[in-house]
Structures are given as structure tokens and as C-alpha cells.
N, CA, C and O atoms as a GROMACS GRO file, in nm:
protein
  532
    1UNK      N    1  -0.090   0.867  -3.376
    1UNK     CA    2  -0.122   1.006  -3.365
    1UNK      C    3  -0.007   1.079  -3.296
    1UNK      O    4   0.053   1.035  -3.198
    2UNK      N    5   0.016   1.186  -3.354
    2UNK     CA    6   0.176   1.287  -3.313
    2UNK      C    7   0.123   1.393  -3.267
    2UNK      O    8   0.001   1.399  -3.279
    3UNK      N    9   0.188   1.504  -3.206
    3UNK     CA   10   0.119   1.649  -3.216
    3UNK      C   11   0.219   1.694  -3.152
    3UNK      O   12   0.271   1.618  -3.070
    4UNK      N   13   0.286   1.860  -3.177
    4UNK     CA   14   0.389   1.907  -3.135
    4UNK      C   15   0.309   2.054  -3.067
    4UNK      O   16   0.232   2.127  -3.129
    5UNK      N   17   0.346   2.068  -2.948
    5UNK     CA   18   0.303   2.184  -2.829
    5UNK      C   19   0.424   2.316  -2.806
    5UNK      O   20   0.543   2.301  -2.782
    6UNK      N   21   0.363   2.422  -2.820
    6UNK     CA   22   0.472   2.507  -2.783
    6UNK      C   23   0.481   2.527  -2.627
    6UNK      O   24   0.396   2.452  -2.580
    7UNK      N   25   0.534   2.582  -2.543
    7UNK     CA   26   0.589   2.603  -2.436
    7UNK      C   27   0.659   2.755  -2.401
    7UNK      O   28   0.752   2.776  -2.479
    8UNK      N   29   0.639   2.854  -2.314
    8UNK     CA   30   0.724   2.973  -2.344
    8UNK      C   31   0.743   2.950  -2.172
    8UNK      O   32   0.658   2.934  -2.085
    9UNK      N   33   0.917   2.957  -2.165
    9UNK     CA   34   0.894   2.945  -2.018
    9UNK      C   35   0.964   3.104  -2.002
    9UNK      O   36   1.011   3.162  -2.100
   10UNK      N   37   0.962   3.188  -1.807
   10UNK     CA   38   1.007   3.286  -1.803
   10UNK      C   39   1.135   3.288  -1.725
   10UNK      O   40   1.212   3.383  -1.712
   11UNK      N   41   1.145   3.184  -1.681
   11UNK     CA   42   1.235   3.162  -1.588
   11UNK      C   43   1.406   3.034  -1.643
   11UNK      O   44   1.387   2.926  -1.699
   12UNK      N   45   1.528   3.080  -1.613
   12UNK     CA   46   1.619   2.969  -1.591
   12UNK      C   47   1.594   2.802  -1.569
   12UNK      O   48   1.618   2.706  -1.642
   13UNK      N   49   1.536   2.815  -1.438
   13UNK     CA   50   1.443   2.677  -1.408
   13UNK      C   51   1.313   2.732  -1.396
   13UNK      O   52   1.273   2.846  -1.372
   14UNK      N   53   1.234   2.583  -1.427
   14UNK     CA   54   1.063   2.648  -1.414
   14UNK      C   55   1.046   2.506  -1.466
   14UNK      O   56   1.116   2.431  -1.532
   15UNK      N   57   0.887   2.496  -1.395
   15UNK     CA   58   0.819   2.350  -1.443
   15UNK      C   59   0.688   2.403  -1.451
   15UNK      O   60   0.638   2.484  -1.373
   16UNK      N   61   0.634   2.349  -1.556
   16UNK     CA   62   0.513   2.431  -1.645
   16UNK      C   63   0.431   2.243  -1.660
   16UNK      O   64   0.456   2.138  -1.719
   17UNK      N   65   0.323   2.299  -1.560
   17UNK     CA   66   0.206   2.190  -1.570
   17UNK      C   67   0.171   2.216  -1.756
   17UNK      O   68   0.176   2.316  -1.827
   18UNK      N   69   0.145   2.104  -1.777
   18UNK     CA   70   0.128   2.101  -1.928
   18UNK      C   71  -0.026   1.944  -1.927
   18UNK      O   72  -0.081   1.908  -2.031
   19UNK      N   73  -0.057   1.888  -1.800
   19UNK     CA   74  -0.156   1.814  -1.794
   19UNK      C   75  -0.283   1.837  -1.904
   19UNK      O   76  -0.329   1.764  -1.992
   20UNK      N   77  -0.314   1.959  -1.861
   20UNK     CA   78  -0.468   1.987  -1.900
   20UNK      C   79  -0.481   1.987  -2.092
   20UNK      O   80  -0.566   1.936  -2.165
   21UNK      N   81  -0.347   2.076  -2.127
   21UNK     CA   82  -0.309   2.098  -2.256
   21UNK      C   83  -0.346   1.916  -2.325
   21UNK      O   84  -0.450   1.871  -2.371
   22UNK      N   85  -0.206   1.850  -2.304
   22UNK     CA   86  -0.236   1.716  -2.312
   22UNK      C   87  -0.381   1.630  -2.336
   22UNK      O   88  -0.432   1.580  -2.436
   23UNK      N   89  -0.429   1.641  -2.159
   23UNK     CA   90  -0.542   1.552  -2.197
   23UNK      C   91  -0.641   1.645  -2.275
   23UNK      O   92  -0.715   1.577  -2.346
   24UNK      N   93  -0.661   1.756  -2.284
   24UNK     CA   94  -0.761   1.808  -2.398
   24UNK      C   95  -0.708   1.790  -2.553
   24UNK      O   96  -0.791   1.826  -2.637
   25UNK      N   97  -0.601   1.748  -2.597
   25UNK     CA   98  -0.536   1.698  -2.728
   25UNK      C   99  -0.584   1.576  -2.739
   25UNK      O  100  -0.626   1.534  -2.847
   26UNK      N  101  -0.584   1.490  -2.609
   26UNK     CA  102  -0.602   1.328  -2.674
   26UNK      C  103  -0.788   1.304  -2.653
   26UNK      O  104  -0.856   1.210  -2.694
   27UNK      N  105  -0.826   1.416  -2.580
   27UNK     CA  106  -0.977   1.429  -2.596
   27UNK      C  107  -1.023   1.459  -2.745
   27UNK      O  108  -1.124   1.414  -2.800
   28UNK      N  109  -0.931   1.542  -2.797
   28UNK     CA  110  -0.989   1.602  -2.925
   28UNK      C  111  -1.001   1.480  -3.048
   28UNK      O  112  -1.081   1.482  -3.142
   29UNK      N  113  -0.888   1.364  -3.017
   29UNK     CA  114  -0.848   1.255  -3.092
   29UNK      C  115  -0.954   1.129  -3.098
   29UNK      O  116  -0.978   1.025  -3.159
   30UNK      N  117  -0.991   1.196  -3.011
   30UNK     CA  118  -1.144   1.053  -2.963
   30UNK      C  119  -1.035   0.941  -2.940
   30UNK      O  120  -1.071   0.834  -2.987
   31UNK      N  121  -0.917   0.939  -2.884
   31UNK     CA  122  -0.840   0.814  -2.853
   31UNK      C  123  -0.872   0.742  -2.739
   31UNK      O  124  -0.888   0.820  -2.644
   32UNK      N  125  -0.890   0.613  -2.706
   32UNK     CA  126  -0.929   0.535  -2.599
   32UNK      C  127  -0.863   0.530  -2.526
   32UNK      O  128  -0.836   0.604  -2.431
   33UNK      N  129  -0.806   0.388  -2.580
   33UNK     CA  130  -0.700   0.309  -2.488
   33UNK      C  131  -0.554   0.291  -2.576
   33UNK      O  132  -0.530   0.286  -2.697
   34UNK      N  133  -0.463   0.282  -2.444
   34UNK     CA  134  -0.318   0.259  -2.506
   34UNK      C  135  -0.229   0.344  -2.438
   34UNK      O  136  -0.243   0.349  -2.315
   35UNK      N  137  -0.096   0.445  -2.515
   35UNK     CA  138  -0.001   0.543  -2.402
   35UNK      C  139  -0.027   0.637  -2.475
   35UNK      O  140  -0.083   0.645  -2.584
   36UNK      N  141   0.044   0.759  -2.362
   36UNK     CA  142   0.033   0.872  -2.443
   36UNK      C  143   0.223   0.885  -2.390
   36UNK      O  144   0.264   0.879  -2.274
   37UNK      N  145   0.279   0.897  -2.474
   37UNK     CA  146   0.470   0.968  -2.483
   37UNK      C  147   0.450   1.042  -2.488
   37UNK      O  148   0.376   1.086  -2.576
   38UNK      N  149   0.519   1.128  -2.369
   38UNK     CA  150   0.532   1.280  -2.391
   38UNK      C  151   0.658   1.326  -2.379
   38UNK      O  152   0.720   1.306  -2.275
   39UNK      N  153   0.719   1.399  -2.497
   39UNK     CA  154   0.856   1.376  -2.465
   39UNK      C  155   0.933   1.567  -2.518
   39UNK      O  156   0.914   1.628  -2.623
   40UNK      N  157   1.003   1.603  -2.412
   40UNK     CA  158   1.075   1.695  -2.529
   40UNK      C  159   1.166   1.699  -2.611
   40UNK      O  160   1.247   1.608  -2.622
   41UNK      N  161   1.169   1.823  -2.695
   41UNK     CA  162   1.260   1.850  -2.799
   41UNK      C  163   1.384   1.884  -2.776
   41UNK      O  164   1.463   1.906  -2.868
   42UNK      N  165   1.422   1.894  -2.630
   42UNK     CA  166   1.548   1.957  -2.588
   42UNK      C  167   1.656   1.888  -2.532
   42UNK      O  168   1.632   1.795  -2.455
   43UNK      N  169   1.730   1.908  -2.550
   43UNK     CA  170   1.879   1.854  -2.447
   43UNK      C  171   1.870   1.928  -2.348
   43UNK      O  172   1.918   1.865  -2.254
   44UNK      N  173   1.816   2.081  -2.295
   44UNK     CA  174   1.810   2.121  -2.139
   44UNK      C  175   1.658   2.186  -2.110
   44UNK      O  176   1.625   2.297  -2.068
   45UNK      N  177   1.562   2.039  -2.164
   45UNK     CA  178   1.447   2.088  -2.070
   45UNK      C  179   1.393   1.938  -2.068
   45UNK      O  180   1.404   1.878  -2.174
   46UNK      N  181   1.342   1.877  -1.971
   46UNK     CA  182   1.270   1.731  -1.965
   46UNK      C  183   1.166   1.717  -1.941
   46UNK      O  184   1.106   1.817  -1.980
   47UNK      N  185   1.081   1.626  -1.881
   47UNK     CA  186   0.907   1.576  -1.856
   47UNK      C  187   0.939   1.502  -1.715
   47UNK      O  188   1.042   1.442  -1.684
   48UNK      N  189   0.810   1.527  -1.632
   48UNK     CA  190   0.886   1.501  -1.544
   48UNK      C  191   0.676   1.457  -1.481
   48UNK      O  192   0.590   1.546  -1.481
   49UNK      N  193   0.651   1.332  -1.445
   49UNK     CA  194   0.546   1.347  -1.372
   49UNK      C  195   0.553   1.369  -1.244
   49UNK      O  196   0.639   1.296  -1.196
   50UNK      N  197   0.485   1.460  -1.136
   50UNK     CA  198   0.530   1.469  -0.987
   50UNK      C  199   0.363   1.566  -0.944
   50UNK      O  200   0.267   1.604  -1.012
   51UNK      N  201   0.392   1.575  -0.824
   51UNK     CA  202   0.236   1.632  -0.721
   51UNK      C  203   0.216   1.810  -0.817
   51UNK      O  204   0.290   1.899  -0.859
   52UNK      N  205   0.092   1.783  -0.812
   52UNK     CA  206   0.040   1.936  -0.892
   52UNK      C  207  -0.071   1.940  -0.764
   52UNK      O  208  -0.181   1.983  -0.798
   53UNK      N  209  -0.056   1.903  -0.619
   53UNK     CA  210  -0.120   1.977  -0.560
   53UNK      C  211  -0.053   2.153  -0.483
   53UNK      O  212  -0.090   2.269  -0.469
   54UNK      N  213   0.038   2.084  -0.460
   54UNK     CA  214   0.094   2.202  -0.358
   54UNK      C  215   0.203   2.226  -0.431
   54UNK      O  216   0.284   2.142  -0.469
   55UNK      N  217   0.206   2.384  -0.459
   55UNK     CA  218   0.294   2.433  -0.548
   55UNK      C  219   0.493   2.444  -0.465
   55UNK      O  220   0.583   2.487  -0.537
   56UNK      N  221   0.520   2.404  -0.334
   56UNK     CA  222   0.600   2.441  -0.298
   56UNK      C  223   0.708   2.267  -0.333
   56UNK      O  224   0.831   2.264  -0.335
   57UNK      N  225   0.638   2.171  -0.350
   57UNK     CA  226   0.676   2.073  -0.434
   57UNK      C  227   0.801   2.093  -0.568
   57UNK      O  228   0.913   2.042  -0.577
   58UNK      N  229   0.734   2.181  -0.654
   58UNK     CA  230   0.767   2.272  -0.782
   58UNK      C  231   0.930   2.309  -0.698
   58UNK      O  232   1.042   2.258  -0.700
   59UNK      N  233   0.886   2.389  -0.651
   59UNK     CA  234   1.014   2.504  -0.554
   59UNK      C  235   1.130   2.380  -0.520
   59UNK      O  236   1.241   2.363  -0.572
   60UNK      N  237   1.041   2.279  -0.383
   60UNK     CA  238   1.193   2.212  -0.345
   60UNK      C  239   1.218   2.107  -0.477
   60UNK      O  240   1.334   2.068  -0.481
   61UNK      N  241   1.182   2.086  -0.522
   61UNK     CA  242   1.229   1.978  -0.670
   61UNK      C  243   1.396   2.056  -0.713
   61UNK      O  244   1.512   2.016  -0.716
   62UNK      N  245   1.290   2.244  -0.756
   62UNK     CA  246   1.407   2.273  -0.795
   62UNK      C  247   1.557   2.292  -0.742
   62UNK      O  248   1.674   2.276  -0.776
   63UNK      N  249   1.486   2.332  -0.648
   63UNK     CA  250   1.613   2.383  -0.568
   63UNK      C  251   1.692   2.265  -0.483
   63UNK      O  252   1.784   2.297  -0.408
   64UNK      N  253   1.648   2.114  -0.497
   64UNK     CA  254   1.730   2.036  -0.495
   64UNK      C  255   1.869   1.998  -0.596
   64UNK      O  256   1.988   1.971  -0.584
   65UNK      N  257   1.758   2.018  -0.706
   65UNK     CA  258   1.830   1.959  -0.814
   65UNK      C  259   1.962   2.111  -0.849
   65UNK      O  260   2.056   2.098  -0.927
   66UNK      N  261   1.936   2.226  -0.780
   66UNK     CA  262   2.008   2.312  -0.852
   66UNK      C  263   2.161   2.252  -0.739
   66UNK      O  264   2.280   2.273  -0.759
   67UNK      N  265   2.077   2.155  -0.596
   67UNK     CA  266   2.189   2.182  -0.513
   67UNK      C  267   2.260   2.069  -0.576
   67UNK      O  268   2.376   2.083  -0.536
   68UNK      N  269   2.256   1.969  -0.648
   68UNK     CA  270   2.274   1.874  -0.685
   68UNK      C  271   2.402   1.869  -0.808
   68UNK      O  272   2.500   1.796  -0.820
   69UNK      N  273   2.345   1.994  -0.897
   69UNK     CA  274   2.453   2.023  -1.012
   69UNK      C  275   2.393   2.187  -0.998
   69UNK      O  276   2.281   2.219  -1.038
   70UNK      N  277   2.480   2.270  -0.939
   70UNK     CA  278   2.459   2.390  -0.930
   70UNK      C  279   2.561   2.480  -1.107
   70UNK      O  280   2.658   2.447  -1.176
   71UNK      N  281   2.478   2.581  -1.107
   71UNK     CA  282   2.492   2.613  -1.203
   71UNK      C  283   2.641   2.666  -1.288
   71UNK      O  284   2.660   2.669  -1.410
   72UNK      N  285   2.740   2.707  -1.169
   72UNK     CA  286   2.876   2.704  -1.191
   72UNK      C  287   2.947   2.617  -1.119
   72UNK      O  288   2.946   2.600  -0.997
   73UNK      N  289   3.027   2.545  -1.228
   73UNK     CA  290   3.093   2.465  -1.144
   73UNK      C  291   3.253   2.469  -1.236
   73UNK      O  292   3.274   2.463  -1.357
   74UNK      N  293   3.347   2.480  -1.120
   74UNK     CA  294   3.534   2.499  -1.157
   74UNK      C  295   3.549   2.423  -1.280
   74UNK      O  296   3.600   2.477  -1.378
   75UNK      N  297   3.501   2.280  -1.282
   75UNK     CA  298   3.576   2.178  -1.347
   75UNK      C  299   3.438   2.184  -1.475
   75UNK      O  300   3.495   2.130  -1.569
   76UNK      N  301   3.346   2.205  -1.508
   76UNK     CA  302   3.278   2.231  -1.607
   76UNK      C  303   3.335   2.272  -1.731
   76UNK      O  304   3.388   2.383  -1.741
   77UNK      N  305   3.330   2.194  -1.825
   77UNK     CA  306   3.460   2.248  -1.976
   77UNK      C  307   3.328   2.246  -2.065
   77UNK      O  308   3.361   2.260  -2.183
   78UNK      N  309   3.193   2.233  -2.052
   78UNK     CA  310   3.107   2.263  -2.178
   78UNK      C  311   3.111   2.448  -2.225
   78UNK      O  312   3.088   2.541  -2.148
   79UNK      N  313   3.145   2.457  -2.364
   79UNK     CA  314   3.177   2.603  -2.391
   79UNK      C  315   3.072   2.679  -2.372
   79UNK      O  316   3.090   2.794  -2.335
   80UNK      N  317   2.942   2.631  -2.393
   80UNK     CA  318   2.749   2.724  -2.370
   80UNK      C  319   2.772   2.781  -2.196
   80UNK      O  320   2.745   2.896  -2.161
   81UNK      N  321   2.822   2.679  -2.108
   81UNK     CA  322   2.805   2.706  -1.984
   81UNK      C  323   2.706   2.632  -1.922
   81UNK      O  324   2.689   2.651  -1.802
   82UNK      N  325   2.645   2.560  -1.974
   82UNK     CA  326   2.483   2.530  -1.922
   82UNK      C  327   2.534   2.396  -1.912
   82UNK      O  328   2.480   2.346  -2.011
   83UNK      N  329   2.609   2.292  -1.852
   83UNK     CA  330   2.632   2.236  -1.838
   83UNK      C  331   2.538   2.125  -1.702
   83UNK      O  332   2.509   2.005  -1.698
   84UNK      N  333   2.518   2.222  -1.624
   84UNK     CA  334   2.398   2.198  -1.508
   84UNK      C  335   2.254   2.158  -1.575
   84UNK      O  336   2.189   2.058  -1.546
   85UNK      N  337   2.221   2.251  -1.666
   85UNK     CA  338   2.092   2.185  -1.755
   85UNK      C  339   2.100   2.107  -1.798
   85UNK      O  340   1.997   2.041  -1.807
   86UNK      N  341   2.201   2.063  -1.845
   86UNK     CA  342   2.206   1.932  -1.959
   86UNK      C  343   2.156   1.813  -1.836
   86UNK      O  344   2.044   1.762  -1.835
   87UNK      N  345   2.271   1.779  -1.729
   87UNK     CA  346   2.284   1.698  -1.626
   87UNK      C  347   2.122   1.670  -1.564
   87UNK      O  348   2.076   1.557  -1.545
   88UNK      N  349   2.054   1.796  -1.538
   88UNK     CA  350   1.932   1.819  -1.504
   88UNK      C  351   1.840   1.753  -1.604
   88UNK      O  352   1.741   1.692  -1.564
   89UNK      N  353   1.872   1.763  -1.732
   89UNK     CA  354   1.797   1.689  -1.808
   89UNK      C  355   1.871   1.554  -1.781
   89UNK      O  356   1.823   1.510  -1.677
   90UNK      N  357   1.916   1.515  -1.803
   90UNK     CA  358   1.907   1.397  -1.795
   90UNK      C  359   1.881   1.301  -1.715
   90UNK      O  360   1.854   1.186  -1.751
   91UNK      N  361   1.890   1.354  -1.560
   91UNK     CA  362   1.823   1.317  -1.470
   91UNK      C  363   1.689   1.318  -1.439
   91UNK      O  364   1.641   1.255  -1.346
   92UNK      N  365   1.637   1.377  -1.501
   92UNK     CA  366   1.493   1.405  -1.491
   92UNK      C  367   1.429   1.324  -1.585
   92UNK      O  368   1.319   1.275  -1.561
   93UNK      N  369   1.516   1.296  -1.741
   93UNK     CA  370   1.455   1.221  -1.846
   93UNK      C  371   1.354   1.321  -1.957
   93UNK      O  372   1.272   1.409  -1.931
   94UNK      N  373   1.397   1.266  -2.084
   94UNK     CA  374   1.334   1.366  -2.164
   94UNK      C  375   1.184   1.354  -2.207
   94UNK      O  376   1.120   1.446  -2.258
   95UNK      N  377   1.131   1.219  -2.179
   95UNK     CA  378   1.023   1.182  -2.140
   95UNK      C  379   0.943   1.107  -2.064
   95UNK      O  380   1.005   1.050  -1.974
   96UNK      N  381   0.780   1.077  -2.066
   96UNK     CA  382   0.735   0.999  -1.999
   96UNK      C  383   0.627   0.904  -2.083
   96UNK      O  384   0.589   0.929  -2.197
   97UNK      N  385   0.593   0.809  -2.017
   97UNK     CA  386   0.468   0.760  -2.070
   97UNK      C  387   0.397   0.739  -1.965
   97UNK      O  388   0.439   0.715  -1.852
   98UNK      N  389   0.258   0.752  -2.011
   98UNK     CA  390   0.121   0.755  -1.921
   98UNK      C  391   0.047   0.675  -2.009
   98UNK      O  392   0.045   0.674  -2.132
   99UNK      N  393  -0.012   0.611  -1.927
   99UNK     CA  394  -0.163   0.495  -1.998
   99UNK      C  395  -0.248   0.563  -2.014
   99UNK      O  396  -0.258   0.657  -1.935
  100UNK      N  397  -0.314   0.553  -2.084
  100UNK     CA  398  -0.450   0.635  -2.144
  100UNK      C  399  -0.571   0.513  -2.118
  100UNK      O  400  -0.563   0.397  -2.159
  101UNK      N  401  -0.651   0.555  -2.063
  101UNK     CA  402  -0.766   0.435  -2.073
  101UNK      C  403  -0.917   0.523  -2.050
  101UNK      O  404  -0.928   0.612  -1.965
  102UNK      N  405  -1.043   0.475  -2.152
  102UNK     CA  406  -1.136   0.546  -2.197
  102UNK      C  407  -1.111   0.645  -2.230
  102UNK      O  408  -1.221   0.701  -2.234
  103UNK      N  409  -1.023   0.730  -2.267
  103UNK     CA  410  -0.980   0.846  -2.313
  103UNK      C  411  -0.919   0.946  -2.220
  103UNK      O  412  -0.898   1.064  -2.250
  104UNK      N  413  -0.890   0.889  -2.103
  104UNK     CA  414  -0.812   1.003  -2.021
  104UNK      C  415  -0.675   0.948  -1.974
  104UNK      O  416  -0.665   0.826  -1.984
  105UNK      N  417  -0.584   1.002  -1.932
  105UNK     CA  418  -0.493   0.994  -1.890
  105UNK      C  419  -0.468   0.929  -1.762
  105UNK      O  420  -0.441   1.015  -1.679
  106UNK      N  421  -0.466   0.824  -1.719
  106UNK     CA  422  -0.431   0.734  -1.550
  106UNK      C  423  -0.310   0.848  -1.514
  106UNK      O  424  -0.192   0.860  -1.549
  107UNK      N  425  -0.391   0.918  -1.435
  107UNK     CA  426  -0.269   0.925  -1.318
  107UNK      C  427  -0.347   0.949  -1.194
  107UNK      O  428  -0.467   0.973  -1.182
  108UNK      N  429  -0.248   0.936  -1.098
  108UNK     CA  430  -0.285   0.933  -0.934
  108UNK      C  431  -0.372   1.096  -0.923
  108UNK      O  432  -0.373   1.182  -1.011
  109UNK      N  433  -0.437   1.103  -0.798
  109UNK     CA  434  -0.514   1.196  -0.772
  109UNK      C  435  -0.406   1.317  -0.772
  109UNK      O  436  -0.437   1.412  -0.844
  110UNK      N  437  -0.281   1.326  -0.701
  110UNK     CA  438  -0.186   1.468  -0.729
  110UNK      C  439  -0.061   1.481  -0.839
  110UNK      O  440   0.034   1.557  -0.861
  111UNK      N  441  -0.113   1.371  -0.888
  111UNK     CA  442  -0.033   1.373  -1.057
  111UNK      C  443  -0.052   1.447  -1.120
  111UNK      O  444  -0.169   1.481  -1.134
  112UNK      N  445   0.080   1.532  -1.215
  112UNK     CA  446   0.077   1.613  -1.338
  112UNK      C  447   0.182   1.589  -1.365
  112UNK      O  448   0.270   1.535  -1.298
  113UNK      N  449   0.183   1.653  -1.539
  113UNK     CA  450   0.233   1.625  -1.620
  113UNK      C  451   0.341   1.759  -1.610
  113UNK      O  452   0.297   1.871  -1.587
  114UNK      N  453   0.440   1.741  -1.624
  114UNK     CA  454   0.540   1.904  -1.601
  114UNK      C  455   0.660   1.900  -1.701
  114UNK      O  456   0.759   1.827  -1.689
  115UNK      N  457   0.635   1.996  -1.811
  115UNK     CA  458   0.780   2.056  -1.900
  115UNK      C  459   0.865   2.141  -1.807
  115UNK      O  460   0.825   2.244  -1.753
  116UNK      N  461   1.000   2.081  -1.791
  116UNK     CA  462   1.072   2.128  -1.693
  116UNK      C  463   1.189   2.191  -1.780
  116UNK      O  464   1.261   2.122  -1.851
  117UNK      N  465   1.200   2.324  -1.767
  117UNK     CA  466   1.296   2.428  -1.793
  117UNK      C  467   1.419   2.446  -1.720
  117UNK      O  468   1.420   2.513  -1.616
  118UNK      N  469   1.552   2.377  -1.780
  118UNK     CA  470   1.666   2.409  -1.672
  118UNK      C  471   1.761   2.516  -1.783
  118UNK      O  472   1.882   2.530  -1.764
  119UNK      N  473   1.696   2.578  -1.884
  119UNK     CA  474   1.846   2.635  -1.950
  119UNK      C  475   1.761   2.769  -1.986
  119UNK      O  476   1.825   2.845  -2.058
  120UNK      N  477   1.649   2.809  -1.957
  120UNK     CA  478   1.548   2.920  -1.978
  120UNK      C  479   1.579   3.087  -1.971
  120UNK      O  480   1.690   3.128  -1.938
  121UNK      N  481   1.515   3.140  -1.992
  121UNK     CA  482   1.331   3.139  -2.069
  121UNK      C  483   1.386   3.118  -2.228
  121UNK      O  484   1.487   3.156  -2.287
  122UNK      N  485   1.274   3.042  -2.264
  122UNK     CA  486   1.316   3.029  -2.374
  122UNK      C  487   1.193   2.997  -2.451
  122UNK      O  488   1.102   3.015  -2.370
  123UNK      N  489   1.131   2.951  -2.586
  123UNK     CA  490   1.040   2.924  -2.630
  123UNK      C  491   1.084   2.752  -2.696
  123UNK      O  492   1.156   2.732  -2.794
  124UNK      N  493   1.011   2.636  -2.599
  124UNK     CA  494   1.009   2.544  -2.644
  124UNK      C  495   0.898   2.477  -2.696
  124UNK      O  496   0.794   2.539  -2.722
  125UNK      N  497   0.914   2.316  -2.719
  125UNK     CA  498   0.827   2.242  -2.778
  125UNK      C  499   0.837   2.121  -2.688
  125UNK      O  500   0.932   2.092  -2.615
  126UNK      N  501   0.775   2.084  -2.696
  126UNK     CA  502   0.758   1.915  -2.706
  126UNK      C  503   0.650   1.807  -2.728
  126UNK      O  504   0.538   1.844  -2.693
  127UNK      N  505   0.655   1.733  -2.757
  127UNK     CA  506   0.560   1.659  -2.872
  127UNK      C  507   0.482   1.522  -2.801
  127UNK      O  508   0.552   1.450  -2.730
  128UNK      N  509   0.323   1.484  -2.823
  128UNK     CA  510   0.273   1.378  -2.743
  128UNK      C  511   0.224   1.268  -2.877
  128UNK      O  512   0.156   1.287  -2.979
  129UNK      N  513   0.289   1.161  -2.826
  129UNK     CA  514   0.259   1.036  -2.938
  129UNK      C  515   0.172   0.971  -2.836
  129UNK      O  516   0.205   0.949  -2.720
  130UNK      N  517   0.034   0.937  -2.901
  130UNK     CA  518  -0.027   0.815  -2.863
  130UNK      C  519   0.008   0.699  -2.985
  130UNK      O  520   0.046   0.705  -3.102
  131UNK      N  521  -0.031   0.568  -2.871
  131UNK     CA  522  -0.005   0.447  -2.889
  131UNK      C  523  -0.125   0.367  -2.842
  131UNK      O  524  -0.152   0.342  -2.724
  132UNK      N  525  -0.231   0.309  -3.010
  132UNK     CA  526  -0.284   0.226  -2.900
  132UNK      C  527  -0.253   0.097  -2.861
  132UNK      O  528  -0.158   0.031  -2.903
  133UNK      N  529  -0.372   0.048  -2.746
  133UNK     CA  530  -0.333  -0.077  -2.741
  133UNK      C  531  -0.381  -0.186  -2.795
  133UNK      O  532  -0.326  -0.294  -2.776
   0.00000   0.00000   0.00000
């Protein structure tokens, strides 16, 4: 089972809980057991599981990672400029997998699922494969 999700983010960076979307897709599938891949379509946006309790989590994530590969940099030769997103993606990874068991998604009590925007706003996708077991 495949299914492709749109995404509209408003921001440069931004991480967009996408949990609920998800597990109400693999609810709709009557799927049990096995993974669910969740992966995006992009070279500068990734998946990223991390705490969906406290929103200031969201904040320092980003603003680590911006200190990490900040958005101009001297020696940067990619011609787009977005050279920081790319890096960001790839550190972050363009997907994840989660176990699915009786039909929901295993994750920890402040687990979510997050499409992470480093080259934004923009209108993306990204797509959830289950796998059973």
C-alpha cells in the first residue's frame, strides 16, 4: 500500500506534525501489522521523528541546525543558493520507518511524525508505504 500527501509549508524552515494525517491513512487501510515508510519527495525537506509535546523543541531543533549550516556561507558554490537545505536534509534524512502494530503506529508517548521544511514555503509531498509483516 502507497499513498502520496500534500504539505503547504509557510515558512523557510518549519516542521509540520504530519502524525495524525498518517495514522488516519493507515486506519483507513484496515492495515495491522508491519512498517509504515514515510519518506519525502525532496532534496530540501526531510522526516524527522522527535517530541510533539512542547512546541519550543520545534524552535531549538531549528535553530540549531540553522547554527550548524547557516544559510549563507563564503565558500558555498551551489548556483540555487540553498545549499544549507540540502545539508539539512540530509542530516535529518529523507525518511523514517515506524512499526505499525494492530493498526497504529508504535511510537513513544511524545513522539511525532514531522515534514521538515529547510528550502520553504513551498507546496510539498511526501509519500507513506506500508509493509506488512
Amino acid at each position: 500500500m502507497f499513498e502520496t500527501f500534500s504539505v503547504k509549508t509557510n515558512r523557510r524552515d518549519e516542521m509540520v506534525e504530519v502524525t495524525s494525517e498518517v495514522q488516519r491513512w493507515i486506519s483507513s487501510q484496515s492495515f495491522k501489522n508491519g512498517i509504515a515508510i514515510v519518506s519525502s519527495k525532496h532534496t530540501t525537506a526531510g522526516i524527522t521523528v522527535n517530541e510533539n509535546a512542547d512546541p519550543d523543541v520545534k524552535t531549538d531543533f531549528l535553530r540549531r541546525l540553522d547554527e550548524v549550516f547557516p544559510w549563507e556561507h563564503p565558500k558555498d558554490r551551489h548556483m540555487e543558493g540553498n545549499t544549507a537545505s540540502h545539508m539539512k536534509t540530509s542530516t535529518v534524512g529523507h525518511a523514517q520507518t515506524i512499526p505499525v502494530q494492530n493498526g497504529e503506529l508504535v511510537l513513544g508517548t511524545w513522539q511525532g511524525i514531522y515534514f521538515c521544511e529547510f528550502d520553504g514555503p513551498r507546496s510539498r509531498q511526501y509519500t507513506v508505504t506500508l509493509i506488512s509483516s
